[in-house]
C-alpha positions in Angstrom: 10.7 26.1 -4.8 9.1 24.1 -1.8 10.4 20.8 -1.1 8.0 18.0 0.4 8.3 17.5 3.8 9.7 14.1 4.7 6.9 12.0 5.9 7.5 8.8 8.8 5.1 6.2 7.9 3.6 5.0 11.0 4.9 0.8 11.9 1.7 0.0 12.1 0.9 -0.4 8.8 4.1 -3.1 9.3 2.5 -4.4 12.2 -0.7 -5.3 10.2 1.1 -6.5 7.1 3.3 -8.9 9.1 0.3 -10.0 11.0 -1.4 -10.5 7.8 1.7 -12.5 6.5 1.8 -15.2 9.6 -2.1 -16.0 9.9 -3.4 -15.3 6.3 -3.1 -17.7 3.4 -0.9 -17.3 0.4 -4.4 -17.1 -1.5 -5.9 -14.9 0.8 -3.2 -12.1 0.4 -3.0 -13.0 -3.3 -6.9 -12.0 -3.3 -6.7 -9.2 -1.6 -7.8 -5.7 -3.5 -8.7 -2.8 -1.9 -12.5 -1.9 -1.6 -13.8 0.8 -4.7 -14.5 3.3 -2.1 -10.1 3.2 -1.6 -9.2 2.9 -4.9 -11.3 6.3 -5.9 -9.8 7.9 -3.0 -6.1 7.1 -4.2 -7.2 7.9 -7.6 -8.8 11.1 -6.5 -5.4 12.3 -4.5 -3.2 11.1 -7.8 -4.9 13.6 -9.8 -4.8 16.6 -7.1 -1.5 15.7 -7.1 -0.8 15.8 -10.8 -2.4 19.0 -10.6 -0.7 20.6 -7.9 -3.3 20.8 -5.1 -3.0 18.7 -2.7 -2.7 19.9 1.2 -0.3 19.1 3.4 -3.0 16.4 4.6 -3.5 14.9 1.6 0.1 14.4 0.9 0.5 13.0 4.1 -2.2 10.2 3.1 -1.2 9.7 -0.4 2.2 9.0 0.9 1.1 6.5 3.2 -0.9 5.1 0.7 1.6 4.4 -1.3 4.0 2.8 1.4 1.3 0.4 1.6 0.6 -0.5 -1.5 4.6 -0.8 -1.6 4.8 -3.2 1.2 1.5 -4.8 0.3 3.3 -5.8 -3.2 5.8 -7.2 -1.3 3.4 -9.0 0.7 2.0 -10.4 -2.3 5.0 -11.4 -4.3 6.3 -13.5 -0.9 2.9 -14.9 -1.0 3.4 -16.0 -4.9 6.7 -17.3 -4.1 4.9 -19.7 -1.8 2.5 -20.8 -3.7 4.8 -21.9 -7.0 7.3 -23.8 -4.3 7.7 -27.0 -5.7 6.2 -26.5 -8.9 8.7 -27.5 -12.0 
């Protein structure tokens, strides 16, 4: 059986998300969905995936992908946090 090969995520995607964190709005990174053309392409590599047929490639992308989304989640629920402050 071949095992996955381990994948670095690039900091980058860090970079932008803690760039994102200090200039954007709690409601601008609450709003924030990723465009259709994204959200087919992740959907398209889930189901290769489910099926067993993804390349090396596309692993590679659907694992960053889902770092993102990962952090991104994070992102968001810091974000909530600072929007209920205060609220009782």
């Amino acid at each position: 059986m071949q095992t996955a090969p381990s994948v670095q995520m690039p900091t980058a995607f860090d970079d932008v998300l803690a760039y994102l964190e200090r200039v954007a709005t709690p409601q601008q990174i609450l709003a924030f969905k990723a465009s259709p053309e994204a959200e087919a392409r992740m959907e398209e590599l889930l189901r290769r995936n489910g099926e067993g047929l993804l390349t090396l490639d596309e692993f590679v992308e659907l694992q960053q992908i889902a770092h993102l989304e990962r952090r991104m989640a994070l992102l968001k629920a810091k974000a909530l946090s600072r929007t209920t402050e205060g609220i009782d």
